[in-house]
C-alpha positions as CSV (number, residue, x, y, z in Angstrom):
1,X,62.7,87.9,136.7
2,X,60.7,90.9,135.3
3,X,63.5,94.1,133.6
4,X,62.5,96.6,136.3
5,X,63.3,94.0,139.3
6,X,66.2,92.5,137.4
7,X,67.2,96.5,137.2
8,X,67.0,97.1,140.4
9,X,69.4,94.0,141.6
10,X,72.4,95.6,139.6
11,X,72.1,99.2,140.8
12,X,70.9,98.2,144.5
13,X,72.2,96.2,147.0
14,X,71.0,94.4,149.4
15,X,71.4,95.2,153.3
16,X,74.2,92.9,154.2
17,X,76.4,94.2,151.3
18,X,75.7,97.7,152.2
19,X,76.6,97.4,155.7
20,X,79.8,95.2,154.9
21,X,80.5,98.0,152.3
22,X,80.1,100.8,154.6
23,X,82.3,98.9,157.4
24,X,79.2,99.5,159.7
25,X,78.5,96.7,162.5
26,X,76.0,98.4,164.5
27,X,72.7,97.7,162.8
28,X,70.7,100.9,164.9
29,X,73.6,102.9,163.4
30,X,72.6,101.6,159.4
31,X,69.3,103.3,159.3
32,X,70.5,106.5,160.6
33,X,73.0,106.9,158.3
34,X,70.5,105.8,155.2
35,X,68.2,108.6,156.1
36,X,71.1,111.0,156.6
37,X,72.4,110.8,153.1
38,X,69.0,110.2,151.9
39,X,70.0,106.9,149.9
40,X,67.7,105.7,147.4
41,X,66.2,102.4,148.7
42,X,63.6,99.9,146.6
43,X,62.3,96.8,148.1
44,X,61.9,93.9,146.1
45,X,59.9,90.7,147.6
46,X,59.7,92.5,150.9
47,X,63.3,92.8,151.1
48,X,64.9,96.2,150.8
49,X,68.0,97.1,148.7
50,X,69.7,100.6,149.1
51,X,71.5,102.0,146.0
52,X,75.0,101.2,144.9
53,X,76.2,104.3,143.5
54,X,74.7,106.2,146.8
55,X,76.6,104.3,149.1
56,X,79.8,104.7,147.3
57,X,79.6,108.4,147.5
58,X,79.2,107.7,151.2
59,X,82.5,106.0,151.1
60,X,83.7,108.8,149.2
61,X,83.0,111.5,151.4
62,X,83.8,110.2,154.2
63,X,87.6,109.0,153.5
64,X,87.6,112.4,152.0
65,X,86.8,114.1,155.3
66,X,89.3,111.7,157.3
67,X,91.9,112.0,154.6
68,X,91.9,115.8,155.9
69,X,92.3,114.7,159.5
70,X,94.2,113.1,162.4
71,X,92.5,111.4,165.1
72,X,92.9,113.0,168.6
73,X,94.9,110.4,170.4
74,X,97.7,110.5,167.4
75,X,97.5,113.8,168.3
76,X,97.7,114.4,171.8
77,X,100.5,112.2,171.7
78,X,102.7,113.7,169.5
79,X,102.4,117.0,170.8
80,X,100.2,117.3,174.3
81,X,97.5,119.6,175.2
82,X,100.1,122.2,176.6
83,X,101.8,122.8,173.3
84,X,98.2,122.4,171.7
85,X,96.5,125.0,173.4
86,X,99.9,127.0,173.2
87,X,99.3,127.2,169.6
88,X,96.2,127.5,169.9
89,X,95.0,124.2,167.9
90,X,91.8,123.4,168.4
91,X,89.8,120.0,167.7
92,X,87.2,120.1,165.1
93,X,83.8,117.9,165.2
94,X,82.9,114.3,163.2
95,X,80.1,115.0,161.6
96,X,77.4,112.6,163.0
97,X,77.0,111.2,159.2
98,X,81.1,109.6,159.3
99,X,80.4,108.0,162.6
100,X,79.8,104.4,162.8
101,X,81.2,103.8,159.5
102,X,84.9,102.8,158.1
103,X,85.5,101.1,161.2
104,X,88.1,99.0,159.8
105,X,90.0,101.2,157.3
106,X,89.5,104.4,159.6
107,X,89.8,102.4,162.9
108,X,92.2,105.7,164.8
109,X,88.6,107.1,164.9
110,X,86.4,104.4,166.0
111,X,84.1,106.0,168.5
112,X,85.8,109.2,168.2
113,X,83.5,112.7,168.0
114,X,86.7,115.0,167.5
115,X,89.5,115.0,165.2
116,X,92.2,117.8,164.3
117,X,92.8,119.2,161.1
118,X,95.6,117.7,159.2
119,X,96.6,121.5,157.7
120,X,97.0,122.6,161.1
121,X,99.3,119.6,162.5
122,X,101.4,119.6,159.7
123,X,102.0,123.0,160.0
124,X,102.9,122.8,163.9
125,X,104.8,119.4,162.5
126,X,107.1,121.3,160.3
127,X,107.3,124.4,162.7
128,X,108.6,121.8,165.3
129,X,110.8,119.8,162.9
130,X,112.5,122.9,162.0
131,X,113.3,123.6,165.5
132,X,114.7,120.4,165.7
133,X,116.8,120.3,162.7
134,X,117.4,124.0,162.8
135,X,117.9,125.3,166.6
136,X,119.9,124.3,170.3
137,X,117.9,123.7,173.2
138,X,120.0,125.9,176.0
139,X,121.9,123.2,177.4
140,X,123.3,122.3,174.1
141,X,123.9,126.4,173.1
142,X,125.8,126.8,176.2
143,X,128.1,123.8,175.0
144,X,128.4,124.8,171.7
145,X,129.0,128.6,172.8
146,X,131.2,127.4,175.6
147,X,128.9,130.0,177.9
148,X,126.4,130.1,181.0
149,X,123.4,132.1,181.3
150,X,124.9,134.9,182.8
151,X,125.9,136.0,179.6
152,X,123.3,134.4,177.6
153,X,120.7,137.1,176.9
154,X,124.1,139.8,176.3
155,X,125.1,137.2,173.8
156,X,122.1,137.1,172.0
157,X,121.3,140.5,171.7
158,X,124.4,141.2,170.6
159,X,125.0,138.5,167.7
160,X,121.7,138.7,166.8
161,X,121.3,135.2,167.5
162,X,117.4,134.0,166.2
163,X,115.4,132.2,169.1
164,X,112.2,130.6,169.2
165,X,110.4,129.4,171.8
166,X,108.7,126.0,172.4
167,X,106.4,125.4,175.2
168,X,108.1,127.3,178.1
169,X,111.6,126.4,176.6
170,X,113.8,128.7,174.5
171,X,115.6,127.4,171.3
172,X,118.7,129.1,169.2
173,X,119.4,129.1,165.6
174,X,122.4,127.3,165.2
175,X,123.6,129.3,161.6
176,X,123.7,131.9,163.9
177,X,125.4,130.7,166.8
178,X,127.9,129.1,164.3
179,X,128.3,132.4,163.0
180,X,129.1,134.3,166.6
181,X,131.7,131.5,166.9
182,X,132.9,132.0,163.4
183,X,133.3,135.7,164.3
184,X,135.0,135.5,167.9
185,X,137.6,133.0,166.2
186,X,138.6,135.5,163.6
187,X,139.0,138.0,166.2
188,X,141.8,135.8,168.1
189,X,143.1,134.7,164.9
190,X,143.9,138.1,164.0
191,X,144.8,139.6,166.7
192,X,147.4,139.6,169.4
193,X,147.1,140.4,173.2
194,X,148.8,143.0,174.4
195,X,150.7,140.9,177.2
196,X,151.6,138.1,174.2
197,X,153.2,141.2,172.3
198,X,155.3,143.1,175.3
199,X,156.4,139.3,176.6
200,X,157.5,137.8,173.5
201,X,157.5,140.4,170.1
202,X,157.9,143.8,171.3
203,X,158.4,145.7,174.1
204,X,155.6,148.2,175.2
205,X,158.0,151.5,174.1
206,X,158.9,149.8,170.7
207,X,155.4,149.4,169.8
208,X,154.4,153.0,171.1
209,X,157.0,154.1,169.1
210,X,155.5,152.8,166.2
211,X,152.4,154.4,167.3
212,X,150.3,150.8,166.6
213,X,147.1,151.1,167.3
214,X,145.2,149.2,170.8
215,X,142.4,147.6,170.3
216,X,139.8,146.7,173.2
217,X,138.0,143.3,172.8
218,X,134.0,143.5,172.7
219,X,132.4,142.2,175.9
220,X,130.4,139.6,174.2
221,X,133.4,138.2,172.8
222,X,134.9,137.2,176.0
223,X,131.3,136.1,176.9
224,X,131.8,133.2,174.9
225,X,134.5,130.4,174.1
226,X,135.5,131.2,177.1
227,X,137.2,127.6,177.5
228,X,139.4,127.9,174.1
229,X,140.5,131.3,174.6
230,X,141.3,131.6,178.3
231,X,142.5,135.3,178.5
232,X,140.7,136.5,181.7
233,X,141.0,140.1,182.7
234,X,142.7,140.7,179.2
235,X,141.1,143.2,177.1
236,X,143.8,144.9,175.3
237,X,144.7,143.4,172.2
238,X,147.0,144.1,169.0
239,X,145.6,143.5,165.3
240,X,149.0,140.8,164.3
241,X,149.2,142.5,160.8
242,X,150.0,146.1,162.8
243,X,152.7,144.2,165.0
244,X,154.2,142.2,162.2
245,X,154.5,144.6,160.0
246,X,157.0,146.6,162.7
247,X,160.6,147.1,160.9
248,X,163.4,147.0,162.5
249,X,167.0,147.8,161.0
250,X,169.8,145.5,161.4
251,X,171.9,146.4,164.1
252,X,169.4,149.3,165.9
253,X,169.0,147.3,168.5
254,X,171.9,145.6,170.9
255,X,171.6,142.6,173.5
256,X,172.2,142.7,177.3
257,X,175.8,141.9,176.7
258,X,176.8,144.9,174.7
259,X,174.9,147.6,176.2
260,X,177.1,146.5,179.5
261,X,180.3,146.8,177.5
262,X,179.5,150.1,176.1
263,X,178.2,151.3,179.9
264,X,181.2,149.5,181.5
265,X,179.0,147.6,184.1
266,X,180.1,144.6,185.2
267,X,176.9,143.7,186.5
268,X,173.0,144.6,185.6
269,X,171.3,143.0,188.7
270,X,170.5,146.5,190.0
271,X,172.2,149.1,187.7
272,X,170.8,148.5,184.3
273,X,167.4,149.1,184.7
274,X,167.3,152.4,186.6
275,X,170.0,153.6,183.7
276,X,167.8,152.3,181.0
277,X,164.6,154.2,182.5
278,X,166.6,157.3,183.5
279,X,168.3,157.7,180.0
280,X,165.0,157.2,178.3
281,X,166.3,154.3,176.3
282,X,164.3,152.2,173.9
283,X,163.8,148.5,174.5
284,X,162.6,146.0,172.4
285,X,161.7,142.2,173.4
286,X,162.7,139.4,171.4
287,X,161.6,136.2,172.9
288,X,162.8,136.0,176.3
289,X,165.0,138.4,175.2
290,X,165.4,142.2,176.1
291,X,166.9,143.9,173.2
292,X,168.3,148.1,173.4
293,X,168.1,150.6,170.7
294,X,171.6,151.1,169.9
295,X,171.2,155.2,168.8
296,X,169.7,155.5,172.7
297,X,172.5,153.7,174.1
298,X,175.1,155.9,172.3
299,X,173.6,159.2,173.5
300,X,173.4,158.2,176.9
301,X,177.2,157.1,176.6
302,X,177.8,160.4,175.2
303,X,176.0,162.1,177.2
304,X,178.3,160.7,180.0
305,X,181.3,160.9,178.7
306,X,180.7,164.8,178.0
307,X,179.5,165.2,182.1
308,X,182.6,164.3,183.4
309,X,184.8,165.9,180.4
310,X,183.4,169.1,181.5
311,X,183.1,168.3,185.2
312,X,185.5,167.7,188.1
313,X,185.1,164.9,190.5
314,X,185.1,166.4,194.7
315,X,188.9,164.0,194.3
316,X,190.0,166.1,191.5
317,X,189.4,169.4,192.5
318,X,191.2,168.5,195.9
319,X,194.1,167.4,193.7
320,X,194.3,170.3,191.4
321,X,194.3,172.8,194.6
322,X,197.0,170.8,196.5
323,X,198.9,171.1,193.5
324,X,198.3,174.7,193.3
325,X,199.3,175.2,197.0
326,X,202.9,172.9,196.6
327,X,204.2,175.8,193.6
């Protein structure tokens, strides 16, 4: 074997090899693809060889090109063609040149003429993943926020609740919709209704009297939880640090029993009340308890007393002037 053919069998190989090499089966596609990348070719006793090191950068290029791609039907269903075109991810072109070859190792694009860029999935991968990990679909926000959607968009606006949208469907960040629950709980935590206070604290005039402060519950709060705090058509609400912090003296106040001992009334089925209001007398509730402000209850006594110590009853002035008339 001469040097220049023995040369030419270590840097050439022969058809077969090439083909195998290339993973190319069609033998119309071989010479197209030779003449494409312009690959050095010698024959030696009529037989042609093509050269080793052009065919590897073939190889090269090519998984190179299909590293930075997905083939169409992965694709399409992962995502669709709606949500594609949404984002408006288009399909790039095979080159003619990677066709017909890697058939085996790149067999997702075997007879494939489009592709997708792999930046551009991954992107819309990780935007959707993120979504996933990250947001509520509205079903599962209206659970979480115990809400429906007629108070949805108020609720949103108002929390400032992050949203993204997916296709025609709306998602919501759920740090955020953990934080609008975070917030309404304090609220109720902290805070007593009004109707809690007079029934079983305070009564109304005690608390006036202490001049504590009303405070009307946002809108958007009642929008939501609206299973675990149940207070419909309550909006009036005491902060629980104002009403617990009320003082009241030892013996200012006195129970039912002893405010009809000082007023002599056997009974307080229809006389207490009206006294109580007309007298202007401070109550306080205790529990199921209706407790009077002992100072109030003493004025009014006196107050009494001093009528009919410097008044005469119709009885006693007829007495006085019968006695009168007998002298």
């Amino acid at each position: 074997m001469s040097i220049a053919k023995g040369k030419i069998l270590n840097e050439f190989i022969d058809k077969e090899t090439a083909m195998k090499k290339l993973e190319c089966s069609s033998m119309n596609v071989f010479p197209s693809i030779m003449s494409i990348y312009k690959v050095e070719q010698n024959t030696v006793d009529r037989r042609k060889y093509y050269k080793l090191s052009d065919i590897e950068e073939i190889i090269e290029k090519a998984n190179d090109f299909f590293n930075k791609h997905y083939s169409c039907p992965y694709v399409v269903e992962l995502f669709g063609y709606p949500l594609l075109n949404k984002y408006k991810i288009k399909s790039v072109t095979i080159p003619r040149k990677y066709r017909g070859i890697l058939l085996q190792t790149r067999k997702e694009f075997k007879g494939a003429t489009n592709c997708y860029e792999k930046t551009d999935i991954d992107k819309l991968k990780q935007k959707i993943e993120d979504i996933n990990s990250n947001y509520l679909d509205r079903e599962n926000t209206f659970k979480k926020l115990e809400t429906t959607q007629d108070y949805i968009v108020d609720v949103v606006s108002k929390f400032n609740i992050r949203t993204k949208t997916n296709g025609n469907k709306t998602y919501y960040n759920i740090e955020d919709l953990q934080a609008a629950i975070e917030e309404v709980e304090k609220f109720y935590e902290e805070h007593y209704t009004a109707q809690y206070v007079y029934e079983n604290i305070f009564s109304r005039d005690i608390v006036k009297a202490r001049n504590v402060k009303q405070v009307r519950i946002f809108n958007h709060y009642k929008s939501i939880l609206r299973k675990k705090y149940d207070f419909k058509g309550i909006y009036i609400f005491y902060k629980k640090a104002d009403i617990d912090n009320i003082s009241i003296k030892e013996n200012e106040f006195i129970d039912r029993n002893s405010i009809l001992k000082m007023f002599e009334i056997e009974s307080d089925r229809f006389i207490l009340k009206p006294v109580v209001k007309e007298f202007g007398i401070e109550t306080m509730q205790t529990g199921n308890s209706l407790l009077y402000r002992l100072k109030d209850v003493k004025r009014a006594v006196e107050e009494v007393k001093n009528f009919f110590d410097t008044n005469y009853t119709r009885k006693q002035v007829s007495e006085i002037i019968d006695d009168e008339l007998s002298y």
